[in-house]
C-alpha positions as CSV (number, residue, x, y, z in Angstrom):
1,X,-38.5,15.4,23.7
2,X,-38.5,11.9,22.1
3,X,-39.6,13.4,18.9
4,X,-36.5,15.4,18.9
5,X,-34.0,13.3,19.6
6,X,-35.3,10.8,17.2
7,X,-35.5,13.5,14.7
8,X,-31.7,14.7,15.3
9,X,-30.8,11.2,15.1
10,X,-32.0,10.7,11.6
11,X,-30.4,13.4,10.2
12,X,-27.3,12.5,11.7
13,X,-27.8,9.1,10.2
14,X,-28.6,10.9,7.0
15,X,-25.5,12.9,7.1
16,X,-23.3,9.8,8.2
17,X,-24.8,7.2,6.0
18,X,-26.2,8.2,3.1
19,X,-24.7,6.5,-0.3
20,X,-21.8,8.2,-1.6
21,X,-21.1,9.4,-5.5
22,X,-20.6,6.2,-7.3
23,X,-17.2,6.5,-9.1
24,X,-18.4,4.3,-11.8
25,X,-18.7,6.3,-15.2
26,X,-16.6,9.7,-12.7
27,X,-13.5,11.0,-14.6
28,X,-10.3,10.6,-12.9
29,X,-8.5,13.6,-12.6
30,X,-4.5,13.7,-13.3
31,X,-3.5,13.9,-10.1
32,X,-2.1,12.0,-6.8
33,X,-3.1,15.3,-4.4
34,X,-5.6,14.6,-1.3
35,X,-7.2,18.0,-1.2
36,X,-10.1,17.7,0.6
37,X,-11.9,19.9,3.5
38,X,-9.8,21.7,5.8
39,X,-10.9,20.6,9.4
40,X,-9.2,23.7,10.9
41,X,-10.8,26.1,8.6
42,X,-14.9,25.4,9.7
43,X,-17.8,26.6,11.2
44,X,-18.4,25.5,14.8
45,X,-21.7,23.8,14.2
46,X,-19.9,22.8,10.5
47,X,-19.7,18.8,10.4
48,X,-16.9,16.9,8.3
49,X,-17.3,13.2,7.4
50,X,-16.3,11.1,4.3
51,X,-12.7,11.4,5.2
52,X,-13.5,15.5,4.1
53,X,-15.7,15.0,1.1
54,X,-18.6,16.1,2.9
55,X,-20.7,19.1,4.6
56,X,-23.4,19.1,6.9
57,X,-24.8,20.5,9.9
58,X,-25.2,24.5,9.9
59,X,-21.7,26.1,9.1
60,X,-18.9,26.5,6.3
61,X,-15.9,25.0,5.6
62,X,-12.5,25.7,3.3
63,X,-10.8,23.6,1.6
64,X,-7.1,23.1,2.6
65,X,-5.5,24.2,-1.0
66,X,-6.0,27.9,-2.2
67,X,-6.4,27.9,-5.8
68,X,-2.7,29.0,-7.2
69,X,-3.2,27.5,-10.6
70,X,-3.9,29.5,-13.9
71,X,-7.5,27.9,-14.4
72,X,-9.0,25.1,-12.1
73,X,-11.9,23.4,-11.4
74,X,-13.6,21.5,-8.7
75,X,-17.5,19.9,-8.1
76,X,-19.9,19.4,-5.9
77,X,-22.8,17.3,-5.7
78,X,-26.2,18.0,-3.9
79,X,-26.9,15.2,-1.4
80,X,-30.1,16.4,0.2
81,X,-32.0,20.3,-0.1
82,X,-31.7,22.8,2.1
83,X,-29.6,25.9,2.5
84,X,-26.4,26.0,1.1
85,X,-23.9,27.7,-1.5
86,X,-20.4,26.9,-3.1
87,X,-18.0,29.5,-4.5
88,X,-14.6,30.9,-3.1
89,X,-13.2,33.2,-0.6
90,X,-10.0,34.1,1.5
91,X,-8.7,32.2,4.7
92,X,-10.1,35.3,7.3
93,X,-13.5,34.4,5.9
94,X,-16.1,33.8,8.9
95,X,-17.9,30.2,8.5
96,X,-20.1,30.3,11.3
97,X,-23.2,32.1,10.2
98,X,-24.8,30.7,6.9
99,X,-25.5,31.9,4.4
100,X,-21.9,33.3,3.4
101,X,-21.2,35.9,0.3
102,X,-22.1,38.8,3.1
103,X,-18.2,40.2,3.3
104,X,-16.0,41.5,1.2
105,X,-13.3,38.4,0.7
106,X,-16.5,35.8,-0.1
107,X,-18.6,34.9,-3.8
108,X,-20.8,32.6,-3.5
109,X,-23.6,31.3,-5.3
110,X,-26.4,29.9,-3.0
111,X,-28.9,27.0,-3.8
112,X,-31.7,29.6,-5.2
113,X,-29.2,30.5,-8.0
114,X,-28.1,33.8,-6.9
115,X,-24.3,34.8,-6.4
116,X,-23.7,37.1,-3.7
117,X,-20.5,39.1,-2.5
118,X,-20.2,41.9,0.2
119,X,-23.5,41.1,1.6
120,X,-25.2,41.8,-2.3
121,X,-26.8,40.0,-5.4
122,X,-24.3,40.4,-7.9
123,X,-26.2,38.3,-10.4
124,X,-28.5,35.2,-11.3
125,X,-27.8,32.0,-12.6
126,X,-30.1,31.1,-16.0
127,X,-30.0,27.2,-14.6
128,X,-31.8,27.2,-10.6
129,X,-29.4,24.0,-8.9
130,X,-31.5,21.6,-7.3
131,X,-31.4,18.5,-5.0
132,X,-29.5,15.6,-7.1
133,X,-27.3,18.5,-9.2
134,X,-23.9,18.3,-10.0
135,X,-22.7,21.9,-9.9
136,X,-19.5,22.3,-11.3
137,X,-17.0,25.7,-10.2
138,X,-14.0,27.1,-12.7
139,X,-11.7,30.1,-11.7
140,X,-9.5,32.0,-13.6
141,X,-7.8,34.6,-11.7
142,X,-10.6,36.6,-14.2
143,X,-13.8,35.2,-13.6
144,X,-15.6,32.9,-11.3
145,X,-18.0,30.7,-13.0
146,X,-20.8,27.7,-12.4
147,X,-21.8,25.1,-14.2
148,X,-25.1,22.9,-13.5
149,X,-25.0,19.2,-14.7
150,X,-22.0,20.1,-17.1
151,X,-24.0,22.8,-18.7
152,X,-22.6,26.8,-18.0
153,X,-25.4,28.4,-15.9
154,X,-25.0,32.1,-17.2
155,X,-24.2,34.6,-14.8
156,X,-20.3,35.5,-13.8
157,X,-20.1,35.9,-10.4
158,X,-16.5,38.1,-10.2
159,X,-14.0,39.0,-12.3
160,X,-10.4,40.3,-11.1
161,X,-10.0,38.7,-7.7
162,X,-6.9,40.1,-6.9
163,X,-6.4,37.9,-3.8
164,X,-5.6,34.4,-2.6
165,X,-8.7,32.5,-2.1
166,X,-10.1,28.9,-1.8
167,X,-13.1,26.7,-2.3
168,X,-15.6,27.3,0.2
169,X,-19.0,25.7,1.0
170,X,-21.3,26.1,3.5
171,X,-24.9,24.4,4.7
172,X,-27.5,24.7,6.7
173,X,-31.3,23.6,7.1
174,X,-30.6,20.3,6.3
175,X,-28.6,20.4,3.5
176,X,-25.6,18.0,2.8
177,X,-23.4,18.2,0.1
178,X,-20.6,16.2,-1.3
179,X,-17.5,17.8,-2.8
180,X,-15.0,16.8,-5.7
181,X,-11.6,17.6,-5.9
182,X,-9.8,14.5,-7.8
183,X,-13.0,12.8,-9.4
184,X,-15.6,14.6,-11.7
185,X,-18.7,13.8,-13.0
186,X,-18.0,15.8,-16.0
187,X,-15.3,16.7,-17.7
188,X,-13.5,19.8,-16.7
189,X,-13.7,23.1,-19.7
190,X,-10.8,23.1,-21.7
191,X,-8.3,24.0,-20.2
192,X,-9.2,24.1,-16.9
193,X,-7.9,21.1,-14.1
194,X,-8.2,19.8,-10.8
195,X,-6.7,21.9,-8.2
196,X,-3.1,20.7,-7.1
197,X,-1.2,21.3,-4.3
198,X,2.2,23.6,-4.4
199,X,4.4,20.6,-4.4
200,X,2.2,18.8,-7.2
201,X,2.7,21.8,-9.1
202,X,6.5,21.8,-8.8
């Protein structure tokens, strides 16, 4: 029993306390938006800390700004191994059972390098994400594509996403990850921004 508490404890601690990104070197983005996790829109067993930059527990989460522009793009960083994934899907979305990308309205690549929507592989990343990664999302309306460390992982996950949808992340097994909305590690593709909220976009 002591072993188990003592061992929950630590990775709360972990999840709590563990360093943040350092913004030195990080490219601000253009813009005065706060999007961050939507505390409404998780997993019961999802956990929210770092004023909603980051995931743990065993759960998903949304963020609270679908993604309305022509071309944006958003980060996340891999604070410890485990299960998780990082991708896109619509508000009805269920976040309480990791790993997500099993329904219809969810694509999602998950931390082996495989994208999956409606509960299938749709394809393989040529770069495998690991613990310490930057992986970096774009989304065009046309395709949904990841990039590892700045480089493009090969491998489009969809094309033609004919609905609203919005960042979504999920964890479990230990895994914590650390999202980006406003402050990249590397510079967004041309043409491609941060994600702003309606009123930004005004």
């Amino acid at each position: 029993m002591l072993s188990y508490v003592a061992g929950w404890f630590g990775w709360v601690g972990e999840c709590f306390l563990c360093q943040r990104p350092s913004t030195k070197g990080l490219n601000n983005a253009n813009t005065i938006s706060p999007v961050c996790l939507d505390s409404n829109k998780i997993g019961s067993e999802t956990v929210i800390v770092k004023s909603g930059r980051r995931i743990c527990g065993a759960g998903g989460a949304l963020a609270d700004t679908p993604l309305n522009q022509d071309k944006t793009y958003f980060e996340i960083k891999v604070q410890a191994s485990g299960i998780w994934g990082v991708g896109v899907a619509s508000r009805d979305v269920c976040l309480d059972k990791p790993p997500l990308g099993s329904c219809t309205n969810s694509w999602l690549l998950r931390h082996d390098g495989t994208c999956w929507h409606a509960n299938e592989p749709i394809s393989t990343l040529s770069i495998v994400p690991s613990e310490g990664d930057i992986i970096g999302v774009t989304f065009d309306h046309v395709q949904l594509q990841f990039y590892v460390n700045g480089k493009l992982a090969d491998g489009c996950v969809a094309s033609n996403l004919h609905t609203l949808v919005y960042p979504c992340f999920y964890v479990d097994d230990g895994a914590i990850i650390d999202v980006n909305f406003e402050k990249f590690y590397y510079e967004p593709p041309q043409g491609y921004s941060c994600i702003m909220k309606e009123q930004d976009m005004l």
